[in-house]
N, C-alpha and C positions, 0 to 999 in steps of 0.2 A: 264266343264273345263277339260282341258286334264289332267291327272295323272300321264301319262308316263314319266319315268325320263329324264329332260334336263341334256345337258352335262354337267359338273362338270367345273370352273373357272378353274381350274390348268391343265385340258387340254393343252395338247402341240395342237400345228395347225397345221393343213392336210393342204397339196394340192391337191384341190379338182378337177375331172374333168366331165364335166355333157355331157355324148354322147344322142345328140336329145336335143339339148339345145330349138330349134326353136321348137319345137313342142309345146302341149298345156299342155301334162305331165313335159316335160323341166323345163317350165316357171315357172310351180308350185312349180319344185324341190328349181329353186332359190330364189324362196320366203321362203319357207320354213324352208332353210337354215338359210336365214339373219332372219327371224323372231323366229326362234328358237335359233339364236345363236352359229349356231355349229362353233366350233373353227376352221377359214379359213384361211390359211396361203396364198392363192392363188385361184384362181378360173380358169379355162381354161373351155369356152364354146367351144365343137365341134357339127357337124352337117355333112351335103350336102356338096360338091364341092358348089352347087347352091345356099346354105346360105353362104358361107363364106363369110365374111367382113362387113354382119350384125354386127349393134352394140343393145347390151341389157344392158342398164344399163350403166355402165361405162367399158361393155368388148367389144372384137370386136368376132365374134363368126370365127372359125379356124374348115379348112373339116377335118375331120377325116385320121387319117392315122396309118402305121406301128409303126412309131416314134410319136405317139402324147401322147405316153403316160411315158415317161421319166420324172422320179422326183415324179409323180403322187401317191398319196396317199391311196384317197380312188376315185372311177367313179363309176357313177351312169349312168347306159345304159338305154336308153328309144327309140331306135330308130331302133324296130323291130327286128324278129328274126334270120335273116340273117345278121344285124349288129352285133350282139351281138354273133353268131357264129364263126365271122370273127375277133374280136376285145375284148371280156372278157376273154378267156384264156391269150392272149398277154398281158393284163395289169395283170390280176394276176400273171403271171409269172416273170411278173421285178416288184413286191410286193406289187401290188394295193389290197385294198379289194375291189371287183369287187360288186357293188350292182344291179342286174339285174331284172328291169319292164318287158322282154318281156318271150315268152313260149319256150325258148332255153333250160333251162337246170331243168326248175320244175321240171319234172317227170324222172330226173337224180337222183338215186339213190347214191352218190355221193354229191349232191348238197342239203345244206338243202332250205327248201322253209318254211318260217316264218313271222308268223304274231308274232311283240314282245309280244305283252299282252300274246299270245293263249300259242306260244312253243317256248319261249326264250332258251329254253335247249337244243336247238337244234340246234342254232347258233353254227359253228366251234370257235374253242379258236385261231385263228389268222388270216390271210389275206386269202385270195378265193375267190370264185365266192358263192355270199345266194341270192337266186332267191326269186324275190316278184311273191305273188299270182295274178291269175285273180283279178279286180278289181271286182266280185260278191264275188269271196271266199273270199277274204280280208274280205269285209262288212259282211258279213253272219256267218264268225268264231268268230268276235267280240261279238257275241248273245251267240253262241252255245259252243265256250271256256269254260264260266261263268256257264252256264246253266249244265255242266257235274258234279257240286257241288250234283244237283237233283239226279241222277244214269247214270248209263250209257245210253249212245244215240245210238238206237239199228235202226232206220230207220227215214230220212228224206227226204220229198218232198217239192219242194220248185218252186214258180212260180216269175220271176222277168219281172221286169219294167223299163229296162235300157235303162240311156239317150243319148244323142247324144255324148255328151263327153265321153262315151267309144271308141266312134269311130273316136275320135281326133278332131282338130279345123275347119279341111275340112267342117266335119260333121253337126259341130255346124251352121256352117257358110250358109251349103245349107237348115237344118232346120228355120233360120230365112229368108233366103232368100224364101223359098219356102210358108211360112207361110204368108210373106208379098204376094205375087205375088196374094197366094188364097186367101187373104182378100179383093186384088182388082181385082179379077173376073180376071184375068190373067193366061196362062199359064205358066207349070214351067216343061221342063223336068229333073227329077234326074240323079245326074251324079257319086256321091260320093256314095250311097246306091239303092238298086236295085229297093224299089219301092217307090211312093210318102209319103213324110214322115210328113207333115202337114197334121193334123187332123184326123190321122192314125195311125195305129200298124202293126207291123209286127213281124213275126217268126227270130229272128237273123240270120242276112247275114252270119253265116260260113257255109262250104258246108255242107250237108247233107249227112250221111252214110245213102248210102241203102241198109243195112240188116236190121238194127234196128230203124231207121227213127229218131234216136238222130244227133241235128248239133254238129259242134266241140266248139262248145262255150259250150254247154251243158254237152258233155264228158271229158274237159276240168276241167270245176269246178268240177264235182262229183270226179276224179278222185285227184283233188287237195284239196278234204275235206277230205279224205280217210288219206293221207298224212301226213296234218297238225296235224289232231285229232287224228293221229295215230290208225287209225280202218280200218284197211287194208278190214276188210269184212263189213264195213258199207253197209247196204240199201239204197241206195240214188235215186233218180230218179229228175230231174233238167227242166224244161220249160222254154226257154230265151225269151225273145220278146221285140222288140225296141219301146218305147213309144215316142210322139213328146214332152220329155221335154228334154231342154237343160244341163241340170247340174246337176247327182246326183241320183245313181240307189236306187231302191224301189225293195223289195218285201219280198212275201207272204210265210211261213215257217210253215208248220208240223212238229212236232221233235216227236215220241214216244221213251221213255225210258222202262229200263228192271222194273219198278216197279210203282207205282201210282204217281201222282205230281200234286202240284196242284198250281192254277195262284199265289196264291198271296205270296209262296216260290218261283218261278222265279219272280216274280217284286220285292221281300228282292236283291235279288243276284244280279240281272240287274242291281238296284240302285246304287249299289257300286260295279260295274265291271268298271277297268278304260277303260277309250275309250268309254264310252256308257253315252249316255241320255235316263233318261227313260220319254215317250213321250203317258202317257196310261191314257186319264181324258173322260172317258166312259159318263159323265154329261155333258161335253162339246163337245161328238163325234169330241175331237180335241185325233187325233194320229200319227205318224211320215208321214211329207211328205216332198216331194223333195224340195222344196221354202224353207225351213225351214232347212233343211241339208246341200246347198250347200253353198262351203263356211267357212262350220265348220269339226273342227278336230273328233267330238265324232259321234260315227254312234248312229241315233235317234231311240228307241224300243218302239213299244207300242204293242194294240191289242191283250194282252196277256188274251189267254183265255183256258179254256178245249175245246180241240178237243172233240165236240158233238157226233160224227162219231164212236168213243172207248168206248164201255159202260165200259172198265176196268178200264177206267179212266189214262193210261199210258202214253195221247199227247197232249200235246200243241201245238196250234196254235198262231203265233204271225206277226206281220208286221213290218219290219226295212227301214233306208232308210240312205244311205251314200253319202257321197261327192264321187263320182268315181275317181276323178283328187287327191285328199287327201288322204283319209284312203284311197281308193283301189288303190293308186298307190305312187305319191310322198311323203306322211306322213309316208307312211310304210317306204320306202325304207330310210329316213331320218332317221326313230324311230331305223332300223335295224345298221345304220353305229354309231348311237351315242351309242346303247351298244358295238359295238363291237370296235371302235376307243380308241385309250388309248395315 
């Protein structure tokens, strides 16, 4: 069960406006919304020239523009990072709190980037632009927040398993279609991802630096756990790889700490970190997997064991597994306007 505080009844009501409403982050935000309750005085969907006049729900969705954002409260941007360059300052500026999904202003020194459970201290005290994490970081801080109870987090590697829905509805869309085609012995060429994505993995589609052979999805998160956790010289080191599941990224986490720790003080602490399931029944080799995350608010932790590898005994190894469209994107960005909304 989530933990995070819902808004408070005596809320005044925002008008609220969701830029990337049509998308597959969008759609989550406005469920989110009405299932959480946040006090909505209004709702304005924007999107595309090429969405406009869609209807979701009882709205009709409206293209984005100069003026779309008058009266506007608090906007929640999901629709890339050239939207959000073009259109988040302009709404903070006529006194929106601007809540930003895309990689615009993260690594803006300037701009806090917050997961609420991890560094709520770090939300500004009134309206601006607070950028949401990668949807790996999002999921991956929610473990390693909790876990700096042990000592400090002095080097982590991490290998993930992310699903289609990080790479939006397109995605989802060409993984079951593709999946269908190769169960009946049919061709299928990819259109939205570079290679065939049924019954395969692959290295994440961002480009590749060739100095260091890190993609930008990889240099992305480590430099946005650096941020959040506030360990500017953290060790990190990050492996992305797109697996053919539809909803809800997984993976694999080394953490060494500066002194000994041992599993079953991180399974006390997991237990009662909000935001977290702990998902760890070693008799039943049942541990967090994506079927079982997606869907839900709490990213799922099991697997927790001693890093074999440390004779000093300083690392944990564990496995998590989150809703990408949820905790890594719209829950956050939800959890962040309801503390900060008054």
């Amino acid at each position: 069960m989530l933990q995070s505080e819902r808004p408070k009844a005596a809320q005044r009501a925002a008008n609220v406006a969701i830029v990337g409403a049509t998308g597959a982050v969008g759609v989550e935000l406005i469920g989110c919304l009405e299932r959480r309750g946040f006090p909505t005085a209004s709702l304005r969907l924007l999107a595309s020239e090429r969405s406009a006049g869609r209807r979701i729900g009882g709205h009709v969705v409206e293209a984005v523009s100069m003026d779309a954002f008058a009266g506007v409260d608090v906007a929640f941007f999901s629709a890339g990072a050239g939207v959000s360059r073009a259109y988040a300052p302009l709404a903070a500026a006529q006194g929106a709190l601007v809540v930003d999904n895309s990689s615009a202003f993260r690594m803006d020194p300037n701009v806090a980037l917050v997961v609420p459970e991890v560094n709520a201290a770090d939300l500004p005290a009134g309206p601006g632009i607070v950028a949401n994490p990668n949807c790996v970081t999002a999921v991956s801080v929610m473990a390693l927040g909790p876990l700096r109870a042990l000592g400090g987090i002095v080097r982590v590697i991490g290998a993930t398993y992310q699903s289609a829905s990080g790479a939006g509805a397109a995605a989802m869309d060409e993984l079951t279609a593709s999946t269908a085609a190769q169960l009946a012995g049919e061709a299928f060429a990819p259109k939205v991802l570079p290679h065939p994505y049924a019954f395969n993995l692959f290295s994440h589609n961002a480009a590749v630096d060739p100095e260091t052979g890190y993609n930008g999805e990889e240099e992305k998160v480590m430099a946005e756990h650096r941020k959040i956790l506030g360990l500017p010289d953290l060790r990190i080191s990050f492996t992305c790889v797109r697996v053919p599941v539809l909803r809800a990224h997984s993976m694999a986490l080394s953490v060494e700490f500066d002194r000994p720790v041992s599993p079953s003080a991180a399974r006390e602490i997991l237990a009662e970190a909000p935001g977290v399931r702990l998902v760890d029944d070693r008799a039943a080799n049942h541990f967090p997997m994506p079927v079982e995350a997606s869907g839900e608010d709490d990213v799922l932790v099991g697997r927790i064991r001693q890093d074999l590898s440390d004779p000093e005994g300083k690392t944990l190894a564990l496995f998590l597994s989150g809703d990408q469209l949820l905790r890594g994107a719209a829950l956050n960005a939800v959890l962040i306007a309801e503390r900060l909304w008054r």
